[in-house]
N, C-alpha and C positions, 0 to 999 in steps of 0.2 A: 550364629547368623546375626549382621548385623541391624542394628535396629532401621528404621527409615528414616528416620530424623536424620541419625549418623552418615547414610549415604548421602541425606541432600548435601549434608555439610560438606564432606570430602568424597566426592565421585571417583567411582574405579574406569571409569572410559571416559574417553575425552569428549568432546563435545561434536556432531556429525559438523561435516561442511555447509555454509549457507547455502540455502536453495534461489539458482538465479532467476530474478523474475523479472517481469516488463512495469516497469513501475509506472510508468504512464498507463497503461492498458488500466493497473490496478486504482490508478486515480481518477479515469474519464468512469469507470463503474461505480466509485464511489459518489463523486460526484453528481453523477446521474440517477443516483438513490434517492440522494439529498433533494435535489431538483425536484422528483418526483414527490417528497415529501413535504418541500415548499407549496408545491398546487394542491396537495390536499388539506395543509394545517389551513391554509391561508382559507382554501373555499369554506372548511370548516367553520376559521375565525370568523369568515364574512357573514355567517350565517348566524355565531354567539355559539356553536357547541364548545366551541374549544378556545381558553383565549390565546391573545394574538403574541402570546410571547411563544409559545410554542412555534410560530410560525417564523417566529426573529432566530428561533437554532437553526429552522431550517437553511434558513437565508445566512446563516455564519456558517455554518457546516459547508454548504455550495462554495460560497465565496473561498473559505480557504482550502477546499480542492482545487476550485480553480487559479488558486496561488501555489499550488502544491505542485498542479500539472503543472505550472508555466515553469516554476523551479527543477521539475524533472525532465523538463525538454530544453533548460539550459544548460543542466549539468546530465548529461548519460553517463553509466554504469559505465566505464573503462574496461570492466571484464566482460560485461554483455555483448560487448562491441567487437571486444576481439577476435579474430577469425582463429577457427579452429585448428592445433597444432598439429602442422602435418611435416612430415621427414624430408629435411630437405635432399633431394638425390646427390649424387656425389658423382663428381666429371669422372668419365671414364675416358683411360689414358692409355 
């Protein structure tokens, strides 16, 4: 039996197909974590529990999701896009 190490090194099955996802979907949620964790550092910070640098990831983490989305509704997935392959019929003569 081979050791574990050994398999990471050299794998007996290839690796599965990527799973297609809506990358946008997966950014306005990210980004709406963020957000949601900016109103709380910040009310925190305003208050001295928490300082206010915590509140500055917040506000970086937001910003570049929503650099992230803008980027993922310039460029779409090419194969997300694609319409499903269907057989084309053949003229009957």
């Amino acid at each position: 039996m081979p050791s574990s190490l050994s398999s990471l090194w050299k794998p007996t099955r290839s690796a599965p197909p990527p799973v297609a996802i809506d990358l946008a979907r997966v950014l306005v949620a990210g980004t709406a974590v963020w957000g949601l964790a900016l109103v709380v550092t910040a009310a925190l910070a305003a208050m001295g529990e928490v300082p206010w640098d915590a509140a500055w990831v917040c506000a970086t983490g937001a910003v570049l999701g929503l650099l992230g989305l803008r980027w993922a509704r310039k460029h779409p997935d090419p194969a997300a896009q694609a319409p499903a392959s269907t057989p084309t019929p053949t003229p009957k003569v």
